[in-house]
PyMOL Python script that loads the backbone (N, CA, C, O; Angstrom):
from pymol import cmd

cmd.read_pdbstr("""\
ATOM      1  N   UNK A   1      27.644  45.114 -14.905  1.00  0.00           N
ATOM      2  CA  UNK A   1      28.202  45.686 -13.706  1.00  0.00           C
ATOM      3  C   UNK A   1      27.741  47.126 -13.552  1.00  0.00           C
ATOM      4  O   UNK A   1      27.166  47.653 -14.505  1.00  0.00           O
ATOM      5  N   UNK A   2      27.933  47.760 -12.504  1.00  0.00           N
ATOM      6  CA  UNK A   2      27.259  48.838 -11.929  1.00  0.00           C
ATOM      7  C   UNK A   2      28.541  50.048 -12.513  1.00  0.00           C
ATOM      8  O   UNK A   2      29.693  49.927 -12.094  1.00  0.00           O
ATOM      9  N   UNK A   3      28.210  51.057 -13.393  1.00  0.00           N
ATOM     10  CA  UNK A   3      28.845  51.580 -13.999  1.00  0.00           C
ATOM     11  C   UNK A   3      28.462  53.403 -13.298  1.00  0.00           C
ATOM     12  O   UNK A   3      27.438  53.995 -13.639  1.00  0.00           O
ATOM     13  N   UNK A   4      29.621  54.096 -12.207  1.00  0.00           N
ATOM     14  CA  UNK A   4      28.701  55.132 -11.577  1.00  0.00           C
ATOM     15  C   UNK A   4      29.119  56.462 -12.577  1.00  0.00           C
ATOM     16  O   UNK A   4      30.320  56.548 -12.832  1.00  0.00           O
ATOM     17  N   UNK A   5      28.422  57.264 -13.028  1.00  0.00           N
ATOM     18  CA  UNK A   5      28.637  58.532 -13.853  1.00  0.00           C
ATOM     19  C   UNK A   5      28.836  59.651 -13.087  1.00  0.00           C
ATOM     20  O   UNK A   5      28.063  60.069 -12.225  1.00  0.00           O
ATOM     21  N   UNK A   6      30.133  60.243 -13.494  1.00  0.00           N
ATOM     22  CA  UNK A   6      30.031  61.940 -13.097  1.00  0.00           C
ATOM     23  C   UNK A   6      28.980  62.864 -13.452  1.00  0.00           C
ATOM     24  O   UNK A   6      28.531  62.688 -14.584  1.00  0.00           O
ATOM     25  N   UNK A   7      28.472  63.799 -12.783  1.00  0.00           N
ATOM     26  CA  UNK A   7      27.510  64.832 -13.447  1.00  0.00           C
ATOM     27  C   UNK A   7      27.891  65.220 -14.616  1.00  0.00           C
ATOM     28  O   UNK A   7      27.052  65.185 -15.517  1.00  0.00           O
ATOM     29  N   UNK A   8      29.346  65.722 -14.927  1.00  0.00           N
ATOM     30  CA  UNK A   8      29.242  66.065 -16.248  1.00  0.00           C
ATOM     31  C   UNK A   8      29.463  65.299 -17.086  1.00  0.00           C
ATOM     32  O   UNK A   8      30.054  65.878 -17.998  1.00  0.00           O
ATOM     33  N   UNK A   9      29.316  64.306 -17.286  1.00  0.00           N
ATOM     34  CA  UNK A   9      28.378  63.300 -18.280  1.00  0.00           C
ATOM     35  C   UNK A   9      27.388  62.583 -17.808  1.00  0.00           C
ATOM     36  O   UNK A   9      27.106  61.478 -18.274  1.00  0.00           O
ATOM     37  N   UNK A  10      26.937  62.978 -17.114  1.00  0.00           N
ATOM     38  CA  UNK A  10      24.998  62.635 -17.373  1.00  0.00           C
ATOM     39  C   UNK A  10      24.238  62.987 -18.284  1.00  0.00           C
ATOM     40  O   UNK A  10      23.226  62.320 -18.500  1.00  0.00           O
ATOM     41  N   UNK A  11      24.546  64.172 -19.078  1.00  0.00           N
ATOM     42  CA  UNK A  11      23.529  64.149 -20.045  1.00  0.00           C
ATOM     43  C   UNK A  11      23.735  63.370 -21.434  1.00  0.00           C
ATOM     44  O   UNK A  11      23.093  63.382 -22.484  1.00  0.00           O
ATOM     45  N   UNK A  12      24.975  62.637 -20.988  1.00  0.00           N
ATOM     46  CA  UNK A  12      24.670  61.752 -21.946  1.00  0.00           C
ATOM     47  C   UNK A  12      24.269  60.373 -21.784  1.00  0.00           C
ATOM     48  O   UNK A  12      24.374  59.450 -22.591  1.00  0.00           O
ATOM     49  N   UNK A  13      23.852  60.378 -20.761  1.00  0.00           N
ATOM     50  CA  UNK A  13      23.093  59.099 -19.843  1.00  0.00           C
ATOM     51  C   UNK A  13      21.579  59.436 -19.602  1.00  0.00           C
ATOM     52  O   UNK A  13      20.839  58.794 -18.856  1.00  0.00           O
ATOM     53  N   UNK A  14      21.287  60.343 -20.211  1.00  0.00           N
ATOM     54  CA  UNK A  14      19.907  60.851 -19.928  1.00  0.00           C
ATOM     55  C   UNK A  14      19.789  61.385 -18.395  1.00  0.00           C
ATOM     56  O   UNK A  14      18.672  61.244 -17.898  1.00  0.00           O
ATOM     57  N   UNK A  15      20.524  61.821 -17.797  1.00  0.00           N
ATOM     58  CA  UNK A  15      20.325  62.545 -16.096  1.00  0.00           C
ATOM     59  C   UNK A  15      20.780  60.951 -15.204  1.00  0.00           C
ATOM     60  O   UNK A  15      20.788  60.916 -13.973  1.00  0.00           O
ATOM     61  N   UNK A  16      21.154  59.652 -16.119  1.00  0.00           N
ATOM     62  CA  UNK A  16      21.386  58.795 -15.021  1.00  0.00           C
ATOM     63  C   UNK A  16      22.441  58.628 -14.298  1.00  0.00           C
ATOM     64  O   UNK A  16      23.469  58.502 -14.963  1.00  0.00           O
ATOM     65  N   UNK A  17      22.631  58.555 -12.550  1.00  0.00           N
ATOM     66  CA  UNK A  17      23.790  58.426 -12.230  1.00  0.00           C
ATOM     67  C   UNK A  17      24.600  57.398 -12.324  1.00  0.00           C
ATOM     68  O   UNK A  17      25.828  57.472 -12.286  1.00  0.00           O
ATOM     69  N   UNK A  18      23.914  56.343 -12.457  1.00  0.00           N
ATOM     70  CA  UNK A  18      25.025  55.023 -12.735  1.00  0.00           C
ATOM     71  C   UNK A  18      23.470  54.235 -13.661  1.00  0.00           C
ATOM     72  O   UNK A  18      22.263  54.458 -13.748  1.00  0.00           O
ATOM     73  N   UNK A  19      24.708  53.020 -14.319  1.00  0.00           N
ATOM     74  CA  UNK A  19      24.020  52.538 -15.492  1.00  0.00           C
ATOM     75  C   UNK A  19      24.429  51.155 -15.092  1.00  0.00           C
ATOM     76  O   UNK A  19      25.150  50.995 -14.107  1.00  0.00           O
ATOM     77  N   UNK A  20      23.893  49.890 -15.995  1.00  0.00           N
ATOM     78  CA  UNK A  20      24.618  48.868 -15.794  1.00  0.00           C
ATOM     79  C   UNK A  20      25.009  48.294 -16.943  1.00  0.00           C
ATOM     80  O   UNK A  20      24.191  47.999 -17.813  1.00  0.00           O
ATOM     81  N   UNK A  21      26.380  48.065 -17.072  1.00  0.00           N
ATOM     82  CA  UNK A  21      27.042  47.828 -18.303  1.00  0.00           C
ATOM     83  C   UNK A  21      27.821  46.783 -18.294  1.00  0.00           C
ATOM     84  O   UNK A  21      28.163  46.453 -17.158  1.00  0.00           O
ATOM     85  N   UNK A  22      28.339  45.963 -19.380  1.00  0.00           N
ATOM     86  CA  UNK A  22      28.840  44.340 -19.172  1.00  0.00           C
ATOM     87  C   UNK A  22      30.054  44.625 -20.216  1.00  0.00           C
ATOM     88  O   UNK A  22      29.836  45.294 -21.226  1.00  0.00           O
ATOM     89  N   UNK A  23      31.589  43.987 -19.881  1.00  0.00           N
ATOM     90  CA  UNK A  23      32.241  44.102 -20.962  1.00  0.00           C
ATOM     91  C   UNK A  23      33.475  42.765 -20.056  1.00  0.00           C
ATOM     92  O   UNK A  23      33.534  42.480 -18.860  1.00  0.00           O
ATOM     93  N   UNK A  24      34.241  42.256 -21.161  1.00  0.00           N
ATOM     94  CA  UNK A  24      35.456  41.655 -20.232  1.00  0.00           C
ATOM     95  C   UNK A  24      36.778  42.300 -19.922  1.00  0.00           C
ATOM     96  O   UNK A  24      37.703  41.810 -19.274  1.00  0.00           O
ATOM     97  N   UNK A  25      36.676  44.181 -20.831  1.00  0.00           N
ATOM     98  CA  UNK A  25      37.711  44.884 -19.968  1.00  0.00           C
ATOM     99  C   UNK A  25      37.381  46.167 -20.250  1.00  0.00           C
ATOM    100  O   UNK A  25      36.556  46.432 -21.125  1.00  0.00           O
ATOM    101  N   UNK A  26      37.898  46.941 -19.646  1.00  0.00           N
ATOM    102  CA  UNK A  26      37.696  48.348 -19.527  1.00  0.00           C
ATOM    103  C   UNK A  26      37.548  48.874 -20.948  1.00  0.00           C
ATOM    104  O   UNK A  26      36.718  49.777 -20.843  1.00  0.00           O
ATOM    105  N   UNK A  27      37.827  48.805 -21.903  1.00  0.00           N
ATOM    106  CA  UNK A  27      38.152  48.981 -23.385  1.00  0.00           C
ATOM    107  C   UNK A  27      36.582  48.456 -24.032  1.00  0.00           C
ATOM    108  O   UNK A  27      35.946  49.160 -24.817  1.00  0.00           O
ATOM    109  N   UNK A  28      36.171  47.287 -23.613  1.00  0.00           N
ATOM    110  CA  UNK A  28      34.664  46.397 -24.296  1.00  0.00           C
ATOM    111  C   UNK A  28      33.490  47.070 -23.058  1.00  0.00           C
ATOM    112  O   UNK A  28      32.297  46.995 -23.351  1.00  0.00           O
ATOM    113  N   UNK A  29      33.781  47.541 -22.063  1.00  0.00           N
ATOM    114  CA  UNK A  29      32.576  47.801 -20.863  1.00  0.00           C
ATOM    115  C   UNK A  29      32.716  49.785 -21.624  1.00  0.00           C
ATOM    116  O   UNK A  29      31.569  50.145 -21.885  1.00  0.00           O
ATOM    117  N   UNK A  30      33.414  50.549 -21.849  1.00  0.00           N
ATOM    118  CA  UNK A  30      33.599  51.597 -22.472  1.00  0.00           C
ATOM    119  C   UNK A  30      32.911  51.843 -23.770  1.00  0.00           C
ATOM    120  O   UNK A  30      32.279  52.882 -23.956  1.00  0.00           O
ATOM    121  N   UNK A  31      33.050  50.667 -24.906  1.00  0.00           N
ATOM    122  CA  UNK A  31      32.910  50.384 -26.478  1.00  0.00           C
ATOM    123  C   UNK A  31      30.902  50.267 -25.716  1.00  0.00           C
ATOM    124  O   UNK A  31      30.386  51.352 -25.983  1.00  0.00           O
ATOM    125  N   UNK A  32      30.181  49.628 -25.195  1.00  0.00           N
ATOM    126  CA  UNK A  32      29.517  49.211 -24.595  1.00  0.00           C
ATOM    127  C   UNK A  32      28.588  50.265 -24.381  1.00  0.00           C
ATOM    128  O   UNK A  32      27.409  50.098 -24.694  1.00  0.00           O
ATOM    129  N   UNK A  33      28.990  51.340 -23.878  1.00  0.00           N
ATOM    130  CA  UNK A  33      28.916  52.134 -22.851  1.00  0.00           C
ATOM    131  C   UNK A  33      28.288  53.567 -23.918  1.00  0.00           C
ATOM    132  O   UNK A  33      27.346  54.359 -23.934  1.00  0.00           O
ATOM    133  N   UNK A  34      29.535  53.228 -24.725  1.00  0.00           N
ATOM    134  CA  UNK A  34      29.023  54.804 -26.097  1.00  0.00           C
ATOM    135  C   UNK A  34      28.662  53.851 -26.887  1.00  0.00           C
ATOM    136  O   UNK A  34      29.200  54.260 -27.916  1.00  0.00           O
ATOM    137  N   UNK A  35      27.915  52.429 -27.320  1.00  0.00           N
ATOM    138  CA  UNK A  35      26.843  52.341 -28.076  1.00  0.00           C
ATOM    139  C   UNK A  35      26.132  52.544 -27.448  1.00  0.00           C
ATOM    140  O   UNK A  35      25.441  53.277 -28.155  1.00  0.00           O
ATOM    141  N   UNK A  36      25.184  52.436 -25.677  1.00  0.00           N
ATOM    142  CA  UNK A  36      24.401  52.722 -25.185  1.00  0.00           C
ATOM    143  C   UNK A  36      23.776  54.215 -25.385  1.00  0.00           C
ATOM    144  O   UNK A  36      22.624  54.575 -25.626  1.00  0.00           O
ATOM    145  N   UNK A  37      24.954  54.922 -25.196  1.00  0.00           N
ATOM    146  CA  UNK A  37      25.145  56.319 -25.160  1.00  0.00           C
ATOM    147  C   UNK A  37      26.175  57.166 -25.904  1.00  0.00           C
ATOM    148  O   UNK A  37      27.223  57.588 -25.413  1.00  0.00           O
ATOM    149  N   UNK A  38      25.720  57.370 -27.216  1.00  0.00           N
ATOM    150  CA  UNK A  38      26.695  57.833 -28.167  1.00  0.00           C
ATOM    151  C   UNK A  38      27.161  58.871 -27.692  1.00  0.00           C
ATOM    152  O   UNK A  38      26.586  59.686 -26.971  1.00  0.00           O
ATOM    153  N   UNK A  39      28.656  58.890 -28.235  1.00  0.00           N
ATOM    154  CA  UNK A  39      29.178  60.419 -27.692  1.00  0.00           C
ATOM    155  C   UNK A  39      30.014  59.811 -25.693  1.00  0.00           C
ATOM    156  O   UNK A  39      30.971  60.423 -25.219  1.00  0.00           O
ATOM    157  N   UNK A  40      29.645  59.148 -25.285  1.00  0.00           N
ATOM    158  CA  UNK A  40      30.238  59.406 -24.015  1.00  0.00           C
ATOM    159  C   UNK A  40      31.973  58.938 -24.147  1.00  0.00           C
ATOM    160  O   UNK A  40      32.906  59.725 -23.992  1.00  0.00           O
ATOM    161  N   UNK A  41      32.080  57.720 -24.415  1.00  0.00           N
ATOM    162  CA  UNK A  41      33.373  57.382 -24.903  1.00  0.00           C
ATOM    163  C   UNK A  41      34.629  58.253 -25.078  1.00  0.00           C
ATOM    164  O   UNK A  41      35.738  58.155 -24.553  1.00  0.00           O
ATOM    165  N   UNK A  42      33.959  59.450 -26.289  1.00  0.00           N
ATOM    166  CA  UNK A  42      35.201  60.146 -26.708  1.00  0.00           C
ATOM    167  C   UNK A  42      35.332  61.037 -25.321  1.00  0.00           C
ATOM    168  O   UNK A  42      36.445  61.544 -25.180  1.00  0.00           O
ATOM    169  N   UNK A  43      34.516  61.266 -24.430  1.00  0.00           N
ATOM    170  CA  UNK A  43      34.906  62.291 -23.808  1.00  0.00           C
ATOM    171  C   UNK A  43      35.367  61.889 -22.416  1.00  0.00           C
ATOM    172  O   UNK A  43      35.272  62.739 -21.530  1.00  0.00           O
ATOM    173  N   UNK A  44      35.867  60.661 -22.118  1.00  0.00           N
ATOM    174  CA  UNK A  44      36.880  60.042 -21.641  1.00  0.00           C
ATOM    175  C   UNK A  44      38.215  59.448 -22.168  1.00  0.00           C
ATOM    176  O   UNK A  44      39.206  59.181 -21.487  1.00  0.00           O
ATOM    177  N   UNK A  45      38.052  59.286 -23.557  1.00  0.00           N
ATOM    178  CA  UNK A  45      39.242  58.757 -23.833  1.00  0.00           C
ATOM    179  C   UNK A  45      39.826  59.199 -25.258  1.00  0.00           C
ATOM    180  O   UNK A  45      39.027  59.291 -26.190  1.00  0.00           O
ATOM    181  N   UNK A  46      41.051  59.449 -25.450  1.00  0.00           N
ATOM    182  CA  UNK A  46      41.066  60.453 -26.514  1.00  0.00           C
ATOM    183  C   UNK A  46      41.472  59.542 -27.642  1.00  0.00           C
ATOM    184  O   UNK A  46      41.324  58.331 -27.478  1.00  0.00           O
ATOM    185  N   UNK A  47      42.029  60.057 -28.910  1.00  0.00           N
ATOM    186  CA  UNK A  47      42.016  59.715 -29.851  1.00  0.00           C
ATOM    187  C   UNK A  47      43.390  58.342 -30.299  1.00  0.00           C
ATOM    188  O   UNK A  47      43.666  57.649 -31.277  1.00  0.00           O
ATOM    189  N   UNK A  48      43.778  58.498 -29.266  1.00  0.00           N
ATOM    190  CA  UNK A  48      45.029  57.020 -29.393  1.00  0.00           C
ATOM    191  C   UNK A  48      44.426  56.096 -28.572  1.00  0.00           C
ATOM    192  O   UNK A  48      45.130  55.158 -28.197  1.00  0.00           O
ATOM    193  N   UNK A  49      43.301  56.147 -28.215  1.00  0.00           N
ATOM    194  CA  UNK A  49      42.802  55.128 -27.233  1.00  0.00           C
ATOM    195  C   UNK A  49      43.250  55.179 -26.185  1.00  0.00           C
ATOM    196  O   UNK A  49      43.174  54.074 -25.647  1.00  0.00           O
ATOM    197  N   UNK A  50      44.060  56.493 -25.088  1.00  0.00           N
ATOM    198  CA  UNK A  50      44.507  56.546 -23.729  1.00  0.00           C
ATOM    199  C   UNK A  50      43.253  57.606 -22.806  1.00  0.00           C
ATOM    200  O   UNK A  50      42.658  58.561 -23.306  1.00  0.00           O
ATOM    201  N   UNK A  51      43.090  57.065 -21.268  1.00  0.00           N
ATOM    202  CA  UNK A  51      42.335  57.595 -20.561  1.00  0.00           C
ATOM    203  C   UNK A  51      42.671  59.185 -20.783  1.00  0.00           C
ATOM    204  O   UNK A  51      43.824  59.376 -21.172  1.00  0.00           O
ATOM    205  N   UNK A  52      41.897  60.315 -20.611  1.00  0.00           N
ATOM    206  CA  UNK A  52      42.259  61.518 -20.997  1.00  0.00           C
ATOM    207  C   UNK A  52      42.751  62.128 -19.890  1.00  0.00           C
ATOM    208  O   UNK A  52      42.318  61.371 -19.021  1.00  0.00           O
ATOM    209  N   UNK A  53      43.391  63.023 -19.287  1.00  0.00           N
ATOM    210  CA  UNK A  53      44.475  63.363 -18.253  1.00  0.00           C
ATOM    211  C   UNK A  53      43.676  63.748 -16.943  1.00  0.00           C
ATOM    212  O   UNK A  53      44.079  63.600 -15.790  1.00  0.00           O
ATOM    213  N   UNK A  54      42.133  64.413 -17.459  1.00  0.00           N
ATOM    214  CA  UNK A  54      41.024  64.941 -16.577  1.00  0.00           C
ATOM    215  C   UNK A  54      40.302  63.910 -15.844  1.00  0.00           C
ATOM    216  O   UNK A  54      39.893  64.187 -14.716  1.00  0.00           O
ATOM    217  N   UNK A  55      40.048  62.507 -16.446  1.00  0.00           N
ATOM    218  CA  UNK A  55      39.286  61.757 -15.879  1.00  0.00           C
ATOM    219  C   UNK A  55      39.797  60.682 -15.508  1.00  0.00           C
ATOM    220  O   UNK A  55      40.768  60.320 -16.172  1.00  0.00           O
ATOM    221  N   UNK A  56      39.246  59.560 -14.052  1.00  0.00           N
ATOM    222  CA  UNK A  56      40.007  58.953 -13.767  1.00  0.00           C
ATOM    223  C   UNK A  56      38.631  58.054 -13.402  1.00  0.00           C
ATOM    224  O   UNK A  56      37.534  58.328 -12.915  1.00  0.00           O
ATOM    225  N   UNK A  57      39.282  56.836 -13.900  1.00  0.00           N
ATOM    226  CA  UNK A  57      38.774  55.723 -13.780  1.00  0.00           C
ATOM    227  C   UNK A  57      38.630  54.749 -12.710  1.00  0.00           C
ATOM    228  O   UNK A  57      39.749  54.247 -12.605  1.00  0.00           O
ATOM    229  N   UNK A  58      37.812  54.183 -11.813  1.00  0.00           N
ATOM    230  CA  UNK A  58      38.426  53.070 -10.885  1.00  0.00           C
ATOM    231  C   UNK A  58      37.248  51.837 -10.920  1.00  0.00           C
ATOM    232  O   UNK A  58      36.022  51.926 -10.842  1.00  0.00           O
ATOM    233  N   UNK A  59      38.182  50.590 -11.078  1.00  0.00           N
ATOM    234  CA  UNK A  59      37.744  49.767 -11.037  1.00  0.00           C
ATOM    235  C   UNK A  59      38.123  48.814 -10.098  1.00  0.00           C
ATOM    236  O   UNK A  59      39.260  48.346 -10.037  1.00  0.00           O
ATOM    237  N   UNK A  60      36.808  48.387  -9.054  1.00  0.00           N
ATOM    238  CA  UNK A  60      36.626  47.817  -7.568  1.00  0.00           C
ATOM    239  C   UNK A  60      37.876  48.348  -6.922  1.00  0.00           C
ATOM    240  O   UNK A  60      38.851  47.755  -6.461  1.00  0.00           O
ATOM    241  N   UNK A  61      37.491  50.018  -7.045  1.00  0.00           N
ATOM    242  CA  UNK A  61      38.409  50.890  -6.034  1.00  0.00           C
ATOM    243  C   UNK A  61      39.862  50.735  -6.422  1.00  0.00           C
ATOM    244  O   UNK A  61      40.782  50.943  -5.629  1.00  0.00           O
ATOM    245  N   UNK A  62      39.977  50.473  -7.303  1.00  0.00           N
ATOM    246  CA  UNK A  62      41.470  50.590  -7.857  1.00  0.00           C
ATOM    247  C   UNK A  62      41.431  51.596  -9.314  1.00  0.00           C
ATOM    248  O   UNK A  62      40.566  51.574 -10.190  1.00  0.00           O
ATOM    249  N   UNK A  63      42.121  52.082  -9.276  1.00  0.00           N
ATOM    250  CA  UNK A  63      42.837  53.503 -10.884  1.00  0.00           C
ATOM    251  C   UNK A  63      43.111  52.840 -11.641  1.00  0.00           C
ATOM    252  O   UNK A  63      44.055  52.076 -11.442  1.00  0.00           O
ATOM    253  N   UNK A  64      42.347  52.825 -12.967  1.00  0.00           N
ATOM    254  CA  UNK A  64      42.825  51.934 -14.176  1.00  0.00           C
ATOM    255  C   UNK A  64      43.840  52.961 -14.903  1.00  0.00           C
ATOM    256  O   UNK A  64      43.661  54.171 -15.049  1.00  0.00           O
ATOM    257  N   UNK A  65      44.785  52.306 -15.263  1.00  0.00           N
ATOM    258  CA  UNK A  65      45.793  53.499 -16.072  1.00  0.00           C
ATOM    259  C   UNK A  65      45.505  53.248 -17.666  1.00  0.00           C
ATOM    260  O   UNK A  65      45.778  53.875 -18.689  1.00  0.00           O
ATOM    261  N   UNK A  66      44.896  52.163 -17.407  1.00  0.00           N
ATOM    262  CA  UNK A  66      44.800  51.960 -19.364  1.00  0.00           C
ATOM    263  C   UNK A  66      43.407  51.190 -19.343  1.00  0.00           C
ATOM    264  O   UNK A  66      42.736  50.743 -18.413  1.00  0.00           O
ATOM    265  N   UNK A  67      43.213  51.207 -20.837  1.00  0.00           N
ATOM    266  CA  UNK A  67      41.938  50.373 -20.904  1.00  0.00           C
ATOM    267  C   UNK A  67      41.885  49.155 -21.110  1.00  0.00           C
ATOM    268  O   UNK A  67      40.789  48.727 -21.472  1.00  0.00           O
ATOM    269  N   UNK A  68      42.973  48.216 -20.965  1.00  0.00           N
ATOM    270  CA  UNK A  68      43.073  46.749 -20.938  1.00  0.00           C
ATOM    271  C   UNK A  68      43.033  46.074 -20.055  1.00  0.00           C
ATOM    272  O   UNK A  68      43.364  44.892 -20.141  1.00  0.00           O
ATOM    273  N   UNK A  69      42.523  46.753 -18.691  1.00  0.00           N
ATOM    274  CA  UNK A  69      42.444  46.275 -17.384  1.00  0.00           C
ATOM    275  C   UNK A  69      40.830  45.240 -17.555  1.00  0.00           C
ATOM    276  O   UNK A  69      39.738  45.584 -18.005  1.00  0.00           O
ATOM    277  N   UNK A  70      41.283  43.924 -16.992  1.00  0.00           N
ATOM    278  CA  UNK A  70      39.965  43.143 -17.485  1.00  0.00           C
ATOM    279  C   UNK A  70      38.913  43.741 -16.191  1.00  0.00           C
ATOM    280  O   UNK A  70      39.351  44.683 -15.532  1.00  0.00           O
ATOM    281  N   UNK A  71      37.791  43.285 -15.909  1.00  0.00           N
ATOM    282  CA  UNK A  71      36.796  43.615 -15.610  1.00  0.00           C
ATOM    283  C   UNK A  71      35.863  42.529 -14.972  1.00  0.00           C
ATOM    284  O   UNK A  71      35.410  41.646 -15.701  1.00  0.00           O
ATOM    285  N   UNK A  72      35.619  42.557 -13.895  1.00  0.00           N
ATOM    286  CA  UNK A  72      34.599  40.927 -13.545  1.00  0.00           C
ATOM    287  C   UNK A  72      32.767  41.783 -12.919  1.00  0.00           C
ATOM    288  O   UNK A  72      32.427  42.745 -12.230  1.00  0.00           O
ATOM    289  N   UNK A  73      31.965  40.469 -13.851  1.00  0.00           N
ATOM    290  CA  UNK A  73      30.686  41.172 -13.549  1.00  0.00           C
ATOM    291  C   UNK A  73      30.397  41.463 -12.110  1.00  0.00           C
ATOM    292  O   UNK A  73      29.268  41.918 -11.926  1.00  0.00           O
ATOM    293  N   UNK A  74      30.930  41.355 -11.348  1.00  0.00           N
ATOM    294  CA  UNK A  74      30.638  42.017  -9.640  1.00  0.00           C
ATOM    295  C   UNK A  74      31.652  43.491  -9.383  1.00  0.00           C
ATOM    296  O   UNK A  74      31.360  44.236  -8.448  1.00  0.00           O
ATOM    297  N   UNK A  75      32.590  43.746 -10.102  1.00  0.00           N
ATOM    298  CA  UNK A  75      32.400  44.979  -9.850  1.00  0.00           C
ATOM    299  C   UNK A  75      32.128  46.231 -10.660  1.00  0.00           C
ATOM    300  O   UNK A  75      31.655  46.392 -11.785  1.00  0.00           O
ATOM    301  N   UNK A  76      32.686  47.273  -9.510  1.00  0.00           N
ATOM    302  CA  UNK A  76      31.558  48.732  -9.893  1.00  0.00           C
ATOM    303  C   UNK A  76      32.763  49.425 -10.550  1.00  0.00           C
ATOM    304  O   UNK A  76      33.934  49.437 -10.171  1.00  0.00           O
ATOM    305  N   UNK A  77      32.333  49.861 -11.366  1.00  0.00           N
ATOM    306  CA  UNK A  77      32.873  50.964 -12.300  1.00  0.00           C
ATOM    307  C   UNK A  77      32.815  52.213 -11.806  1.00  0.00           C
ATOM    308  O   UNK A  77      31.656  52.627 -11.783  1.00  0.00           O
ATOM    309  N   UNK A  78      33.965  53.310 -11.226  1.00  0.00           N
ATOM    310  CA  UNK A  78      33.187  54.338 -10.928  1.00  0.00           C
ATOM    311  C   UNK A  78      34.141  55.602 -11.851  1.00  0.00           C
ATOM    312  O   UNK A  78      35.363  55.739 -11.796  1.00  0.00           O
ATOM    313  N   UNK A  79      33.443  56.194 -12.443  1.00  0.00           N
ATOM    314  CA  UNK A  79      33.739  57.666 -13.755  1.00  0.00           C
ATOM    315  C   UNK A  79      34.649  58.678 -12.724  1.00  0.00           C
ATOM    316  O   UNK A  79      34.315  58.522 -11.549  1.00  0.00           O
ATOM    317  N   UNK A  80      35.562  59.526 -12.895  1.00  0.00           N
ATOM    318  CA  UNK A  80      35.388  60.449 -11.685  1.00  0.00           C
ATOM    319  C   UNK A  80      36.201  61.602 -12.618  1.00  0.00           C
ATOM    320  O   UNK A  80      37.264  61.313 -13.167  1.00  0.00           O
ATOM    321  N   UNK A  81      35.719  62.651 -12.711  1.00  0.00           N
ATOM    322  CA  UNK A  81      35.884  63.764 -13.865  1.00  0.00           C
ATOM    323  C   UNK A  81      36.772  64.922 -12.857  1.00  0.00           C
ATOM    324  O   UNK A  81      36.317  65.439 -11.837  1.00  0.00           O
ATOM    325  N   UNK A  82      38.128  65.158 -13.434  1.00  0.00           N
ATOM    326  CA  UNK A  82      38.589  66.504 -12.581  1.00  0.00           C
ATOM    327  C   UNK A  82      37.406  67.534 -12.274  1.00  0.00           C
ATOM    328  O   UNK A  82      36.414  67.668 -12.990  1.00  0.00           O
ATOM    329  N   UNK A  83      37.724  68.401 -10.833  1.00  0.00           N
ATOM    330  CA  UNK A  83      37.035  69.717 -10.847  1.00  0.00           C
ATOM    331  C   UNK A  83      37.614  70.961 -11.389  1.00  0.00           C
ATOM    332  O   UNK A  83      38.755  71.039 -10.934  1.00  0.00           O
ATOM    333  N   UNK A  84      37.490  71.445 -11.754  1.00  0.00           N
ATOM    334  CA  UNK A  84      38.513  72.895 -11.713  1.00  0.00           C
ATOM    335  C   UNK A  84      37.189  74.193 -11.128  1.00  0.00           C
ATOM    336  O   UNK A  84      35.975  74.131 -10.930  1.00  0.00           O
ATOM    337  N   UNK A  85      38.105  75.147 -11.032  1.00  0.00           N
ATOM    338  CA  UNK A  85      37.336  76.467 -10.505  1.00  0.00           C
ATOM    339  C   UNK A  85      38.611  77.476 -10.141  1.00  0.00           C
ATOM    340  O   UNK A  85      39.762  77.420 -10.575  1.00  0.00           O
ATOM    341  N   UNK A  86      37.948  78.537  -9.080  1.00  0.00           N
ATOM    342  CA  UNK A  86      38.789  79.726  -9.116  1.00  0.00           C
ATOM    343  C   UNK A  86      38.200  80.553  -7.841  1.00  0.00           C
ATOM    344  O   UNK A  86      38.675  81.648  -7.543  1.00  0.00           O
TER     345      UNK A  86
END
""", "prot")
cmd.dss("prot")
cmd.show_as("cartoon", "prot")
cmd.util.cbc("prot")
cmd.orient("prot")
C-alpha cells in the first residue's frame, strides 16, 4: 500500500515522499516500514508501543489511535508530523 512520508522523515526514506509498504495492521505495515528504513519506527512511536503525541497517523482518511488498526492493500497510509514555530 501507498505509504505517504512527512518531510521530516524523509531522510530516512532516502528524500522519498511516499513508499510502498504491505502489512495486515498498522503495527506489521510500521515493523515493515523500519526494516525498510531503520530508525523510522522509533520516531513515530515510542517506547510502550503508543503513537507519539506529535504525529498522527491516517489510514484511508481516518486517525488511527493505536497500532492495531488492521490495514487493507488498497489503502494509503498517510504520516502527518506536528508543526511547531514562533
Amino acid at each position: 500500500m501507498r505509504v505517504i512520508i512527512p518531510s521530516q522523515l524523509r531522510s530516512y526514506t532516502r528524500g522519498a515522499a511516499e513508499v510502498e509498504m504491505d502489512g495486515a495492521t498498522l503495527a506489521e505495515l510500521l515493523a515493515n516500514l523500519d526494516a525498510a528504513f531503520p530508525g523510522i519506527r522509533f520516531r513515530m512511536v515510542d517506547e510502550l508501543g503508543r503513537i507519539r503525541p506529535h504525529i498522527k497517523i491516517f489510514v484511508a482518511l481516518e486517525s488511527a489511535r493505536s497500532l492495531d488498526v488492521e490495514v487493507q492493500p488498497t489503502d494509503e497510509i498517510k504520516i502527518v508530523g506536528a508543526l511547531s514555530g514562533g
